[in-house]
C-alpha positions as CSV (number, residue, x, y, z in Angstrom):
1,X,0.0,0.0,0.0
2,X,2.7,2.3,0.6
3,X,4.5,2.1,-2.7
4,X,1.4,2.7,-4.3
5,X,0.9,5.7,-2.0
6,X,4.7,6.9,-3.1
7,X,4.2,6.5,-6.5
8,X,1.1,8.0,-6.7
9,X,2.7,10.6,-5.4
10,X,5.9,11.2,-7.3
11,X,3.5,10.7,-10.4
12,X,1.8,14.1,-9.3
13,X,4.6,15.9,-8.9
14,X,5.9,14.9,-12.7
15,X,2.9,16.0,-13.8
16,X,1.2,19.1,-11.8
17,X,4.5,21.0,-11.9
18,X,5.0,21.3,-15.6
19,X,1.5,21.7,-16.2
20,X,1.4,24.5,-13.9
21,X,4.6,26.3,-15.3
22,X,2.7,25.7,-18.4
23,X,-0.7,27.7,-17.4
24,X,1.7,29.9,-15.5
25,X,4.1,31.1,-19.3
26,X,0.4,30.8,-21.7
27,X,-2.4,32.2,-19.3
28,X,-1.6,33.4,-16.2
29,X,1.1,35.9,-14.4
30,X,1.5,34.2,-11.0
31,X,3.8,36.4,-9.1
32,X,7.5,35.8,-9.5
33,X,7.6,34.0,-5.7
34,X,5.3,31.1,-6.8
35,X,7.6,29.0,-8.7
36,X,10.5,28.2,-6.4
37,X,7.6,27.6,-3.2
38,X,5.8,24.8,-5.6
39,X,9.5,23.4,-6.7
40,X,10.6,23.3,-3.1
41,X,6.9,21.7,-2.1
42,X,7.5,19.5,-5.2
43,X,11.2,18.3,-4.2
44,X,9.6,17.2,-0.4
45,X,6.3,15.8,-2.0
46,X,8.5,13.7,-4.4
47,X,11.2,12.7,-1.9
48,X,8.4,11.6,0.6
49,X,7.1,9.5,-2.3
50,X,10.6,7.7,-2.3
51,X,10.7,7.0,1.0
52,X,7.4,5.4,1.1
53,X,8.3,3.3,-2.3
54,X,11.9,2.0,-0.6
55,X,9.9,0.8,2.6
């Protein structure tokens, strides 16, 4: 169960944060702060996601 739970989670993070920098260049100006918060959120999302896939 966990290494679904991890890999369900790493697979959000390869795909919600280029889709947001996406909607972020082509429709939306989100303030210059936004992008490194979500990469740092997205580095400890994924690496939580690794440590529930090597348990």
């Amino acid at each position: 169960m966990r290494q679904a739970i991890g890999t369900a989670l790493q697979f959000c993070c390869l795909v919600f944060l280029p889709l947001m920098v996406i909607f972020s260049i082509n429709f939306y100006n989100f303030p210059l702060i936004v992008m490194p918060v979500s990469l740092l959120i997205t580095i400890v999302i994924f690496s939580l996601g690794q440590v529930l896939k090597s348990e």
